[in-house]
C-alpha positions in Angstrom: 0.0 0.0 0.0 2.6 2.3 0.8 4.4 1.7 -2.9 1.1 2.2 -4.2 0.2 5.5 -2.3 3.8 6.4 -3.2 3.0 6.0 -6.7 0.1 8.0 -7.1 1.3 11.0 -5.8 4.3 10.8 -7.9 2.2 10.3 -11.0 0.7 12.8 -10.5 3.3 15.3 -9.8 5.2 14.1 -12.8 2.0 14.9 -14.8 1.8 18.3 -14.4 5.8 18.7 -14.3 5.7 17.0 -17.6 3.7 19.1 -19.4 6.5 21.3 -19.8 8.9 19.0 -21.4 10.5 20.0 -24.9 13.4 17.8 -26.8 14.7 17.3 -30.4 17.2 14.7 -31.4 15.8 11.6 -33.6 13.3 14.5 -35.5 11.4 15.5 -32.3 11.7 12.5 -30.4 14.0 11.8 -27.5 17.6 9.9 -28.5 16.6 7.6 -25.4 14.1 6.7 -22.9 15.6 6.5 -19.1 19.2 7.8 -17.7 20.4 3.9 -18.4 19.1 4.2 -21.6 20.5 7.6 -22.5 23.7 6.3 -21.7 23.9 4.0 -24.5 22.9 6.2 -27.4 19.1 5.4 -26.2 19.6 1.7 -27.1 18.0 -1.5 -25.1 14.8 -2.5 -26.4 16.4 -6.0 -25.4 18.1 -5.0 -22.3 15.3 -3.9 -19.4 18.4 -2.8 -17.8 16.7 -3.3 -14.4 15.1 0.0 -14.7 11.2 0.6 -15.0 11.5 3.0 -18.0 11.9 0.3 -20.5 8.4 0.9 -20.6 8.8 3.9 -22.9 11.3 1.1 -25.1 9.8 -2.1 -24.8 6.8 -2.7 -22.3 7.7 -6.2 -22.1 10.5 -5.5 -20.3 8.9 -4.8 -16.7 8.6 -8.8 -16.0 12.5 -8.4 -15.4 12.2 -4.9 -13.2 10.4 -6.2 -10.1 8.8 -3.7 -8.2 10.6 0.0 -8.0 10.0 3.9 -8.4 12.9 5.6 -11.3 12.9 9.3 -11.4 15.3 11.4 -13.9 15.7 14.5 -14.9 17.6 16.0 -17.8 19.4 19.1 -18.6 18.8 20.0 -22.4 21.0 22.7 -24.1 19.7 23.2 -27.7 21.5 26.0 -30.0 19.9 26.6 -33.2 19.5 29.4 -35.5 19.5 30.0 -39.1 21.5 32.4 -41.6 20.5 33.5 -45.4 22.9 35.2 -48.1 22.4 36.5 -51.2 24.3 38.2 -53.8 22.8 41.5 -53.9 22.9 41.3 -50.1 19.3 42.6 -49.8 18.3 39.4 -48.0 21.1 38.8 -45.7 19.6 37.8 -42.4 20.7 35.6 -39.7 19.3 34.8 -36.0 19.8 32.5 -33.1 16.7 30.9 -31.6 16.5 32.1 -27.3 15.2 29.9 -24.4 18.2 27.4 -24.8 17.7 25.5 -21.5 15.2 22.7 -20.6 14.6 20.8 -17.4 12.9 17.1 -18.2 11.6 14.9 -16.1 10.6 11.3 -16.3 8.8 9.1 -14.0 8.5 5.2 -14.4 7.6 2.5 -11.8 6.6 -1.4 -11.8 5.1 -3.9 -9.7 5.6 -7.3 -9.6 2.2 -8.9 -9.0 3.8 -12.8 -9.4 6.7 -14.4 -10.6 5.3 -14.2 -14.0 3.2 -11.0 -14.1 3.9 -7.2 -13.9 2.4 -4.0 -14.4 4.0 -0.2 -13.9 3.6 3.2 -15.8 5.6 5.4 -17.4 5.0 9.3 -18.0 8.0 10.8 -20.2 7.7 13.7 -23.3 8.8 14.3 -26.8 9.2 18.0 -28.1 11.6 20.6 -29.3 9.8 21.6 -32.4 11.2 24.5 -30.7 12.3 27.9 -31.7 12.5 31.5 -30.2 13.8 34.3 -32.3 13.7 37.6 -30.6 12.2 40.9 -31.9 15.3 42.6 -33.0 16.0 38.9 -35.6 16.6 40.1 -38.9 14.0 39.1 -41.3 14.6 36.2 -43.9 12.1 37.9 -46.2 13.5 41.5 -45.9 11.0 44.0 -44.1 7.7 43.7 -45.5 4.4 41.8 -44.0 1.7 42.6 -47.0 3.1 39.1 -48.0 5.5 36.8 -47.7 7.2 37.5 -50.4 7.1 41.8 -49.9 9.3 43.9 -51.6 12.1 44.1 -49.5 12.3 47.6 -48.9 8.7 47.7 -47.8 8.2 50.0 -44.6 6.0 47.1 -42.7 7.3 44.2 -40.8 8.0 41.2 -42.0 8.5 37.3 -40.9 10.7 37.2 -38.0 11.6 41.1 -38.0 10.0 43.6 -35.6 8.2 41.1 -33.5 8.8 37.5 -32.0 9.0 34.1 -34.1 9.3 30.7 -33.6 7.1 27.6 -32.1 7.0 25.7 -29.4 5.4 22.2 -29.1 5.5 19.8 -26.4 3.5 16.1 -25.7 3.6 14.0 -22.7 3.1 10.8 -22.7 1.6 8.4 -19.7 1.7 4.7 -20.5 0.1 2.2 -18.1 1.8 -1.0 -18.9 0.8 -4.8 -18.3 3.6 -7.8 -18.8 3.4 -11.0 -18.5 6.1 -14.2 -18.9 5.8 -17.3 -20.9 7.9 -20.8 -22.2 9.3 -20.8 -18.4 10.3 -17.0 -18.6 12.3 -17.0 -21.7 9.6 -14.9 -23.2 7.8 -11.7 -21.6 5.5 -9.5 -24.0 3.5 -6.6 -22.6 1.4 -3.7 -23.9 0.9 0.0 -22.8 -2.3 2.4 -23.3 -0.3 5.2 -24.0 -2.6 8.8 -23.2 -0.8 12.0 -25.2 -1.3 15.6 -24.7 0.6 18.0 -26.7 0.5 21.9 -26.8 1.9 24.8 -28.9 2.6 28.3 -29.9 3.7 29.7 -33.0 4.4 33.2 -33.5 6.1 35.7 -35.9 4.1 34.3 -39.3 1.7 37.3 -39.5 3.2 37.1 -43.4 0.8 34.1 -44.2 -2.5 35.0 -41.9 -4.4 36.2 -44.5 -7.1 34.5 -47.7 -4.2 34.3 -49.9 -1.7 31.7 -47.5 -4.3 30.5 -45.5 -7.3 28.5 -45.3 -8.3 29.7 -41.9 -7.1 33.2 -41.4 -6.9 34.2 -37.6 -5.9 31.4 -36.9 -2.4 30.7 -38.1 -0.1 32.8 -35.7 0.3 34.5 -32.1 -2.3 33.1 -30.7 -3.1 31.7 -27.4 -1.6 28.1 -26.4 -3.4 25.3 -28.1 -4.1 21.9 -26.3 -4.5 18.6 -28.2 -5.0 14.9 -26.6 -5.3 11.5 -28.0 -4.8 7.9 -27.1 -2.7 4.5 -28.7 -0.9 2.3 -28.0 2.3 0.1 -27.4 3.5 -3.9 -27.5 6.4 -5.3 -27.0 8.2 -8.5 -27.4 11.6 -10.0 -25.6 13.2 -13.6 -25.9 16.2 -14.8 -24.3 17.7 -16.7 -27.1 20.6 -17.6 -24.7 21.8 -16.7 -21.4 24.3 -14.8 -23.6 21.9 -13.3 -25.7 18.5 -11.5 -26.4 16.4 -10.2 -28.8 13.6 -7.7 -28.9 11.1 -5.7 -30.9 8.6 -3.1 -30.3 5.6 -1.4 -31.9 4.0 2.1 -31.4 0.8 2.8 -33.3 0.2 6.3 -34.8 -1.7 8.1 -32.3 -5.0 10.4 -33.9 -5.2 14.0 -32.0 -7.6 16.3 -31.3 -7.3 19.2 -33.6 -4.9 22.5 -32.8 -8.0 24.8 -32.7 -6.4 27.8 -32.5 -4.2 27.1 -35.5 -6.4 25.5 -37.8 -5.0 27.7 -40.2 -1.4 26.6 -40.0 -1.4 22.7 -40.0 -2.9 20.4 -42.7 -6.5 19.5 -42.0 -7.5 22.0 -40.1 -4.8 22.0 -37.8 -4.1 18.1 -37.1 -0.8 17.2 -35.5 -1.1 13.3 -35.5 2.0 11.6 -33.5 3.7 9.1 -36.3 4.4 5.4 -35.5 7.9 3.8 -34.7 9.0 0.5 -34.1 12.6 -0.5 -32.9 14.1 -4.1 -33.3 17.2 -5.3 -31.2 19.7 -7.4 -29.9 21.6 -7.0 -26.2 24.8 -9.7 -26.5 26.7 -10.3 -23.2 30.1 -10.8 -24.7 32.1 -11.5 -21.4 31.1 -11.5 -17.7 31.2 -7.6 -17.5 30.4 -6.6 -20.7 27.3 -6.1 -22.5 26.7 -4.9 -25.8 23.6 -3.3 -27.6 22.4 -2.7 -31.2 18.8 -1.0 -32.4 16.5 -0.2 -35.5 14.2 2.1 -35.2 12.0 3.8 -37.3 10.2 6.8 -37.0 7.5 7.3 -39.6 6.8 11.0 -39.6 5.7 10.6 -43.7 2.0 9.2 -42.3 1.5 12.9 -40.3 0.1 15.4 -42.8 1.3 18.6 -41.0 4.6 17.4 -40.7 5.2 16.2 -44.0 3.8 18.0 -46.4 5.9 20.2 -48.3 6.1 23.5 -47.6 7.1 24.4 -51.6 3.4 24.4 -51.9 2.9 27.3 -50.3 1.1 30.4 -52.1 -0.4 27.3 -54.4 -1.9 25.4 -51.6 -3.4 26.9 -48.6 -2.1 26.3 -45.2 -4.6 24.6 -42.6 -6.2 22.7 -45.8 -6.4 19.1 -45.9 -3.4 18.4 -48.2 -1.7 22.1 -46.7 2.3 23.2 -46.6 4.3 21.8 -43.6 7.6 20.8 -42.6 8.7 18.5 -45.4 9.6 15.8 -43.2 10.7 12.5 -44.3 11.0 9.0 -42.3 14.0 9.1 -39.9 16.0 5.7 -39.5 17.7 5.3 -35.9 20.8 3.2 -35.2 21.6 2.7 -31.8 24.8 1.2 -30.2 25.7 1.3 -26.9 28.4 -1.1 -24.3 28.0 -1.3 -20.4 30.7 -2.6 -18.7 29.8 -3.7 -14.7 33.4 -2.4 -13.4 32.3 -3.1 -9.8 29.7 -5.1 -8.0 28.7 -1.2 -7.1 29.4 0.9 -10.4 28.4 0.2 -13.9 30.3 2.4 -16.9 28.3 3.1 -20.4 28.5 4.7 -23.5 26.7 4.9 -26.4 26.4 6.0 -30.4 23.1 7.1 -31.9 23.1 7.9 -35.7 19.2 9.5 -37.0 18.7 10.3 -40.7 18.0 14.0 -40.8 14.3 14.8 -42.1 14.3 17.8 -43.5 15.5 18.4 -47.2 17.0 21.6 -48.8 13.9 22.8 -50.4 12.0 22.7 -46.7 14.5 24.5 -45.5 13.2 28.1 -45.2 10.0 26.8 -43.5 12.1 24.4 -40.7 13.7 27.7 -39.3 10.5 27.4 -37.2 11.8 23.7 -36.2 15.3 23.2 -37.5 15.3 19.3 -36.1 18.5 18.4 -38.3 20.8 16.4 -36.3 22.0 13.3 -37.0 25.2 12.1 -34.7 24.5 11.3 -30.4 27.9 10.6 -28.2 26.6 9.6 -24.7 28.3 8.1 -21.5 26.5 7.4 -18.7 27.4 5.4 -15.0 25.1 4.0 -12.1 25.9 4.0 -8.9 24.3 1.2 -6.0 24.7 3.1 -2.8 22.9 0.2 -1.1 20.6 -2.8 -1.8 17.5 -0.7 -2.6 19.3 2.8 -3.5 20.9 3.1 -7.2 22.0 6.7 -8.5 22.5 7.4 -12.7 23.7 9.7 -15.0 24.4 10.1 -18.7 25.5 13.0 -20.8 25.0 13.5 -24.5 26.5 15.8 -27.3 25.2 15.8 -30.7 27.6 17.6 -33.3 26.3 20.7 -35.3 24.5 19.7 -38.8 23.6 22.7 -41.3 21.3 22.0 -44.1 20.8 24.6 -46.7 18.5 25.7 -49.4 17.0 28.2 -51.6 14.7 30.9 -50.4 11.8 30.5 -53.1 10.3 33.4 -51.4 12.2 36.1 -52.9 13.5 34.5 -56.0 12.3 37.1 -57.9 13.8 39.6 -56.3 17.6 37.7 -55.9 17.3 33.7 -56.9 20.9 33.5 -55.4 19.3 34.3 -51.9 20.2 30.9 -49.8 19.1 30.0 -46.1 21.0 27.4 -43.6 19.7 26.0 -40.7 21.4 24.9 -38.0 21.2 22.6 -34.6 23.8 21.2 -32.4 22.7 20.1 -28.8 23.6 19.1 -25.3 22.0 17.2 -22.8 23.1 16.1 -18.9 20.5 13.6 -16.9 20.6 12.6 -13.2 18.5 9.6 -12.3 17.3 8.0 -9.1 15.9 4.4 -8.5 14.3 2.9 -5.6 13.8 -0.7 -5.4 11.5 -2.7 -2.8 
């Protein structure tokens, strides 16, 4: 009673702490789920790793976790901007995006109910659609707002210039998990109801909210935030081949979302902002006594979500906030995760990890991904835990993913200067503490 009272209360203070979560690494989803996780380039969908956030991996994994509380938080440093050129120089702009630093937190429990049943929950976030370009940001379409595409010595403001930019998105996920063991434990496969809510902001596009860009005018920019919840779901598979090695799989359906009402006029289908499906296959090998090694697949298929990847070289041709509207361009990201753990002590275990994402955006989305620009590819990570007694473990992990530029033309003002090019950029930092308790 006194895990499950504890549980509750965390739940819900994890909820509402939650809600404020933002992240971009794999596209907008987190490299890793879970300070043991992060600390092997967000690999283990075969290795529950004795921690109760495999849920977010591989619910399955929980009839390996017994019955304990994990809390993390994470640090997360993103700098991003953008820059433009162009011959004549008339549309030489470049900014970088404010509010670099995030505080994350993750909650996760499970609770053994036999020696071949478990359940547990898991409430964790994806984000970092994420931007924040001040008022004094030069303007990518020089200094007009009658249009997008305004003469550039127009007298009005334009996109970006005079006034704030940028958006802001953010879901949280809670996942109530069930597991259960088969063929004398060498199988376990579980399933979450996963519960989303995601909000958002977008400002500084007052160039498009009008009956020429839009579909829904008033309804495209600077408005108030906008809420958005939907349900789906999770399973999850893991088989102990061998003593020496397992092998996993995982599968998250698309989740369908209650419309962005205050920015119908911005997202396909009157403002839909569907979460996109991944599934990850995996193996976790232990090569000698100490070591362990991890490999993943995963696939994130952001193609299926209208609003993210519709191409936004539509625009002025087809109207944002319509059913087949402009957005990011995305394409499917591929993952690759590696990670080793090496159990240096009986105390102290060592990781580190690799984690290599496609990038979704493509050089003619460019332009339109200053709003979000996702780009990077490359994750470092190390990570360590720490028992400091039979029911007390303490984690960390740190990650550092390399700058990636991606540039492209600036259709906008062709007409004006066709040589005018914009480059988006993203590199990122992120530091996570963890806690476990274990009855």
């Amino acid at each position: 009673m006194v895990f499950k009272r504890s549980l509750l209360a965390a739940s819900v203070a994890a909820t509402l702490i939650a809600s404020g979560a933002a992240h971009a690494t794999n596209g907008y989803f987190s490299h890793g789920y879970g300070v043991k996780s992060m600390g092997m380039g967000g690999g283990g969908v075969a290795l529950p790793n004795d921690s109760a956030m495999i849920i977010a991996t591989n619910p399955a994994g929980i009839t390996e976790t017994g019955t304990q509380i994990n809390f993390d938080i994470s640090w997360f440093h993103p700098v991003r901007g953008y820059s433009q050129t162009s011959n004549s120089g008339m549309f030489n702009a470049s900014a970088e995006s404010g509010s670099n630093n995030f505080y994350i937190p993750e909650l996760s429990a499970s609770y053994a109910l036999n020696d071949t049943s478990s359940i547990g929950i898991a409430i964790y976030g994806n984000g970092g659609m994420n931007s924040d370009y001040s008022g004094t940001a030069t303007s990518l379409f020089g200094a007009g707002n009658s249009g997008a595409f305004a003469a550039p010595n127009s007298t009005m403001t334009a996109i970006y210039g005079g006034g704030e930019g940028g958006v802001n998105l953010k879901q949280m996920f809670i996942a109530p998990t069930y597991a259960h063991k088969f063929m004398d434990g060498k199988l376990s496969v579980g399933a979450s109801l996963l519960f989303a809510r995601q909000t958002i902001q977008v400002k500084g596009l007052g160039a498009f909210d009008n009956g020429m860009y839009s579909a829904a005018p008033g309804y495209v920019t600077g408005n108030e935030v906008s809420h958005s919840t939907g349900w789906g779901g999770k399973i999850g598979v893991l088989f102990h081949a061998t003593d020496a090695i397992s092998l996993a799989g995982s599968y998250q359906t698309k989740m369908a979302m209650s419309k962005f009402d205050q920015y119908a006029g911005l997202f396909a289908e009157g403002g839909k902002f569907d979460i996109p499906s991944t599934w990850t296959i995996g193996g976790a090998f232990q090569v000698a006594p100490a070591w362990t090694l991890t490999a993943d697949f995963q696939r994130i298929n952001y193609s299926s979500i209208k609003s993210i990847a519709g191409t936004s070289t539509t625009l002025g041709r087809v109207k944002l906030g319509s059913d087949n509207g402009p957005g990011f361009g995305w394409s499917d990201v591929n993952v690759v995760k590696l990670g080793a753990q090496w159990q240096m002590s009986p105390a102290l275990q060592l990781r580190v990890g690799f984690n290599h994402g496609t990038n979704p955006v493509g050089s003619q989305d460019v332009v339109f991904n200053t709003l979000a620009p996702g780009v990077v590819k490359n994750h470092y990570t190390a990570g360590f835990t720490y028992a400091l007694d039979q029911h007390q473990e303490l984690s960390g992990a740190f990650m550092y993913a390399p700058d990636v530029t991606v540039s492209g033309p600036n259709n906008a003002v062709a007409s004006y200067d066709p040589s005018t090019t914009t480059t988006i950029h993203m590199k990122q930092y992120e530091a996570t503490i963890g806690y476990a308790y274990k009855f």
